[in-house]
C-alpha positions in Angstrom: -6.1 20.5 2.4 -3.2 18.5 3.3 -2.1 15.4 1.8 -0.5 13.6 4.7 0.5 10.3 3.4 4.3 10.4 2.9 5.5 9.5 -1.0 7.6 6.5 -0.3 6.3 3.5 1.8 8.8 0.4 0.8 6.9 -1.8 3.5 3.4 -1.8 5.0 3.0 -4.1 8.2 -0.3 -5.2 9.3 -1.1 -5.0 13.2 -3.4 -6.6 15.1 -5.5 -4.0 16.8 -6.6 -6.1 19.9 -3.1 -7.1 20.8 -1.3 -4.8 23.4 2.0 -6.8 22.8 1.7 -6.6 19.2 0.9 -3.0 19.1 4.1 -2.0 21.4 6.0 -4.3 19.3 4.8 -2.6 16.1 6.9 0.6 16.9 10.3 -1.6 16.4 9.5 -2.9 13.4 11.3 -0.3 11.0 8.1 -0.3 8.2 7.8 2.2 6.7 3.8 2.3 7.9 2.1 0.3 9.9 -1.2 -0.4 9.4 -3.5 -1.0 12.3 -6.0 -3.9 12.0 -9.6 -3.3 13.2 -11.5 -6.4 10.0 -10.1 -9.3 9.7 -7.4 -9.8 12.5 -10.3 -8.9 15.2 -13.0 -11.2 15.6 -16.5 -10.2 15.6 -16.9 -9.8 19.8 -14.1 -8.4 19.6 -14.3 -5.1 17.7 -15.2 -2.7 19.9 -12.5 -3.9 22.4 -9.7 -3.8 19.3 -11.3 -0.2 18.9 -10.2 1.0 22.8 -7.1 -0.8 23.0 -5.9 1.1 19.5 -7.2 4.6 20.9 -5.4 4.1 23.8 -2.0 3.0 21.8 -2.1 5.9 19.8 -3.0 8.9 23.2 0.2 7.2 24.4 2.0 6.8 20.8 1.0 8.8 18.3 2.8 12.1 18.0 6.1 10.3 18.7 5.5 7.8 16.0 7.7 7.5 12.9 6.2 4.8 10.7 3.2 6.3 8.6 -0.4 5.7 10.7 -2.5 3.7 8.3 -5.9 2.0 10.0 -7.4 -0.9 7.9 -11.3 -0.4 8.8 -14.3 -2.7 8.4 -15.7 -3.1 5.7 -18.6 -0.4 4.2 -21.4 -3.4 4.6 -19.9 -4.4 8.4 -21.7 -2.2 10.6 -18.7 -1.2 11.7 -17.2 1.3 9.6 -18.8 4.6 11.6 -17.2 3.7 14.8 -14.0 3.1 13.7 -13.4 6.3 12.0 -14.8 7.7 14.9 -12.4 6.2 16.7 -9.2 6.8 15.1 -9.8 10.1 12.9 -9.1 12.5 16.0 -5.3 10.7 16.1 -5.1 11.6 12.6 -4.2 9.0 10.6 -2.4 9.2 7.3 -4.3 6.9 5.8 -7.6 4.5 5.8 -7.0 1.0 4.2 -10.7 0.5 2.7 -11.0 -3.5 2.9 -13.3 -5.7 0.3 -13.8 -2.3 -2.2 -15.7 -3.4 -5.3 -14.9 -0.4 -7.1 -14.3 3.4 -7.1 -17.9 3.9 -6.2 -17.2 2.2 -2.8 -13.9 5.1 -2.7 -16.3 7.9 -3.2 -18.5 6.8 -0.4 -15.3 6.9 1.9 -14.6 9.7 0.4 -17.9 11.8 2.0 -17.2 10.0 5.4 -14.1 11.2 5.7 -15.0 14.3 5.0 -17.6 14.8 7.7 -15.5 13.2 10.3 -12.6 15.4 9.7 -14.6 18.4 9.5 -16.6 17.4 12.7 -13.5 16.1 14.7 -10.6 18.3 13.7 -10.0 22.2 14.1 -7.6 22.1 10.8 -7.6 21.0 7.3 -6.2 17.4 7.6 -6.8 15.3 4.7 -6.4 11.4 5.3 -5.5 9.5 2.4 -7.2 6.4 1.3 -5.5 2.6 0.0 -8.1 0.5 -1.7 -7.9 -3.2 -1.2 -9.1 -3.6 -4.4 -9.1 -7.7 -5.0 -10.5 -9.7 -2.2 -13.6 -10.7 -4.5 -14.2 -11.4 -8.2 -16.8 -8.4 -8.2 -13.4 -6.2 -6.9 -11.4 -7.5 -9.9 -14.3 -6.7 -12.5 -14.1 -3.7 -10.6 -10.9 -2.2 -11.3 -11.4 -0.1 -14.3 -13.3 2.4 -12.3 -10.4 3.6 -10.8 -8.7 5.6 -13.7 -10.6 9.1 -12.5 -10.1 7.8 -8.5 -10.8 11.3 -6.1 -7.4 12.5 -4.8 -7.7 10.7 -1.9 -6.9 7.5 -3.1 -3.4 7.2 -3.2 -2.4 3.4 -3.8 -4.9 -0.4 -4.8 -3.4 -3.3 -2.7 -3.7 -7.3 -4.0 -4.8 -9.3 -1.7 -4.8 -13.2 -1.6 -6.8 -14.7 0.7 -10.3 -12.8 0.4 -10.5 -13.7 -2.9 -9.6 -17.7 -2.4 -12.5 -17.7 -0.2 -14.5 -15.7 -2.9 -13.7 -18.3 -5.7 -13.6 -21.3 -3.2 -10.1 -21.7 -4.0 -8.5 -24.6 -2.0 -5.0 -23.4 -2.6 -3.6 -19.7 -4.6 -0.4 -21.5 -5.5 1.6 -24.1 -7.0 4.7 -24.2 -4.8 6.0 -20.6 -4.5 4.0 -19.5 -8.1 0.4 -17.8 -7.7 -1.9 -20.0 -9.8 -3.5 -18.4 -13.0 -6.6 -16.4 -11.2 -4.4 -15.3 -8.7 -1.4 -14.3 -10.9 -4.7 -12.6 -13.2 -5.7 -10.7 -10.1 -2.5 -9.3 -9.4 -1.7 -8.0 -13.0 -4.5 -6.6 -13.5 -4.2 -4.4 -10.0 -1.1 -3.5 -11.0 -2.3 -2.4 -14.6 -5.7 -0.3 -12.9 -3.1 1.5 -10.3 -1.0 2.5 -13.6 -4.1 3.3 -15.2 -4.8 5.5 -12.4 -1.4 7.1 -12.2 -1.2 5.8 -8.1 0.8 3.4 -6.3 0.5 -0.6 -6.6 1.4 -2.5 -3.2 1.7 -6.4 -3.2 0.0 -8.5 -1.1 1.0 -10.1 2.5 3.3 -13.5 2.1 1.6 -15.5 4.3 4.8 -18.3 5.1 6.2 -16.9 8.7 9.7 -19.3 8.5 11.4 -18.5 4.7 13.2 -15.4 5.0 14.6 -16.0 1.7 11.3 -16.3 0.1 10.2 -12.9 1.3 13.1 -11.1 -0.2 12.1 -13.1 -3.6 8.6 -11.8 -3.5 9.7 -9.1 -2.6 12.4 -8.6 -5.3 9.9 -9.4 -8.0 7.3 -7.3 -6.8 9.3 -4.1 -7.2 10.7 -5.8 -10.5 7.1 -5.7 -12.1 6.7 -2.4 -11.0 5.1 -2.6 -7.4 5.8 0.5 -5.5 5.8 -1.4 -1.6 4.4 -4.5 0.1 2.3 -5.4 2.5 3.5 -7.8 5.6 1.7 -9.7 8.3 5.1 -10.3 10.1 7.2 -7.9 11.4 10.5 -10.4 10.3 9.7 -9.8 6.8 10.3 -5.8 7.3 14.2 -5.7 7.0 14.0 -7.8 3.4 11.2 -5.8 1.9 12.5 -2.7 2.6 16.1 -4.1 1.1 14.2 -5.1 -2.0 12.6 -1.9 -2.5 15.7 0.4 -2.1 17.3 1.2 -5.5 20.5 -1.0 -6.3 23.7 0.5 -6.9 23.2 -0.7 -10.6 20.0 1.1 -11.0 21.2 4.6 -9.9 23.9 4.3 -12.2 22.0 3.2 -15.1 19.5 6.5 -14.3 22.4 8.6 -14.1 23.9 7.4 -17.3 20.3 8.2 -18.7 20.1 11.4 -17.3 23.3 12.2 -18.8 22.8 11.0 -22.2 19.6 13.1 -22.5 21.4 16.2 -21.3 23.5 16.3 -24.2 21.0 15.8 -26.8 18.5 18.6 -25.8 15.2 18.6 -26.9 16.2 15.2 -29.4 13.2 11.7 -28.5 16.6 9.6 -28.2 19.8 9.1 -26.8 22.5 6.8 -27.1 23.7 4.9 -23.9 26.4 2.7 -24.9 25.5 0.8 -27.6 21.8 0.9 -26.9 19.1 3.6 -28.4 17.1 4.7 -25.2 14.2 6.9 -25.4 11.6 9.2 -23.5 10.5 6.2 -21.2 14.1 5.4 -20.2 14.2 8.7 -19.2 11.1 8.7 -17.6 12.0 5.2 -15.5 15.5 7.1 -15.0 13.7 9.7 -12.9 11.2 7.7 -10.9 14.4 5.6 -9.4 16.3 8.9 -8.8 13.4 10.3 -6.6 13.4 7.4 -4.9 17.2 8.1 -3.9 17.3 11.7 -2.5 14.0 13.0 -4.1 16.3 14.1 -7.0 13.9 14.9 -10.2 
């Protein structure tokens, strides 16, 4: 089978599937993937509509498109979720963005649908990846230990904010720009079950639409606690997520100097860089920013 989801998305916009305008506009963006919104941006009525106008997007778009195709579905208790891989696995997306998932059980369950619809719908072995929004209730967060022996499919667990406000009957999830303590809970601890799980971690949407510089902060400390990309809900916030998640020119020459040092010392746990001991971590952390330059190892 093939894994089709590319290794390095930086940004992730969410995209309104019942909007014409905001599907064209989609294509200009310059995220990395763009994930097509059939839950919570589309209301109830209009589901089925959102489904025809995104079918009809991607006959026109889809084997021109550079951004990764992701679909954020309805969720497995809507009623929903049947047509709307129905819909969209013939355009083969790379990816299916499993809203409200409680746990890895809820994965596995994609997991068979996926299989049935690829197998029903497509003549070759195309294998669509899977991103579990893995926080948007308390029953999700208790949930995330499951993940650590996730099928292959599941490639990344994204935070999510406002789900779980509404699951807690929090009025607010922050203090001026800092995520109150269940929130800021919530987060680490997706970040820790993706680790756990040896997959990517991807931050949740900001939701302010007019503070540029805020977006490259979240941003910025996102990737700093080891976030691998970020979601968006406006395509402004593209160009400073994607800066944010580039390596800095001081990074790639720390990881070179690593490199380096461990070259000289052979098989040796430690190295000296400068006047600091590094060790196999360094080297390990070294590596993971060099394939994000030029895929070097």
């Amino acid at each position: 089978m093939h894994n089709n989801l590319p290794q390095r998305l930086r940004s992730l916009l969410f995209v309104p599937a019942d909007s014409d305008r905001k599907l064209a506009a989609s294509l200009k963006s310059g995220a990395d993937g763009l994930v097509f919104d059939l839950e919570d941006a589309v209301p109830e009525h209009g589901k089925e509509d959102a489904r025809r106008k995104l079918v009809s997007f991607l006959d026109k778009n889809r084997a021109s498109m550079e951004p990764a195709l992701l679909v954020r579905v309805n969720g497995l208790a809507s009623g929903h979720i049947l047509r709307d891989l129905a819909a969209v696995i013939p355009h083969r997306p790379n990816a299916i963005v499993l809203p409200k998932c409680r746990s890895v059980d809820d994965v596995h369950r994609l997991c068979d649908f996926l299989a049935a619809f690829e197998c029903a719908l497509l003549p070759d072995n195309w294998e669509v990846a899977i991103i579990a929004m893995a926080t948007e209730s308390s029953e999700g967060v208790f949930g995330l230990s499951s993940y650590r022996n996730a099928p292959m499919r599941l490639r990344a667990l994204m935070w999510g904010v406002d789900d779980l406000a509404a699951d807690l009957g929090a009025f607010s999830s922050h203090i001026g720009k800092e995520l109150t303590a269940p929130f800021s809970v919530a987060r680490t601890m997706c970040l820790m079950a993706a680790a756990q799980a040896g997959i990517d971690a991807i931050d949740a949407v900001t939701t302010s639409l007019t503070d540029p510089a805020q977006i490259g902060q979240e941003a910025a400390q996102a990737k700093r606690d080891g976030f691998t990309a970020k979601a968006a809900a406006h395509p402004s916030h593209i160009d400073a997520i994607n800066q944010a998640f580039m390596p800095q020119e001081e990074e790639v020459r720390w990881a070179r100097h690593v490199v380096d040092a461990f070259s000289k010392v052979g098989a040796s746990g430690v190295a000296r860089l400068g006047n600091a001991m590094i060790d196999r971590p360094h080297l390990r952390l070294a590596h993971r920013i060099l394939c994000h330059v030029d895929g070097e190892d």
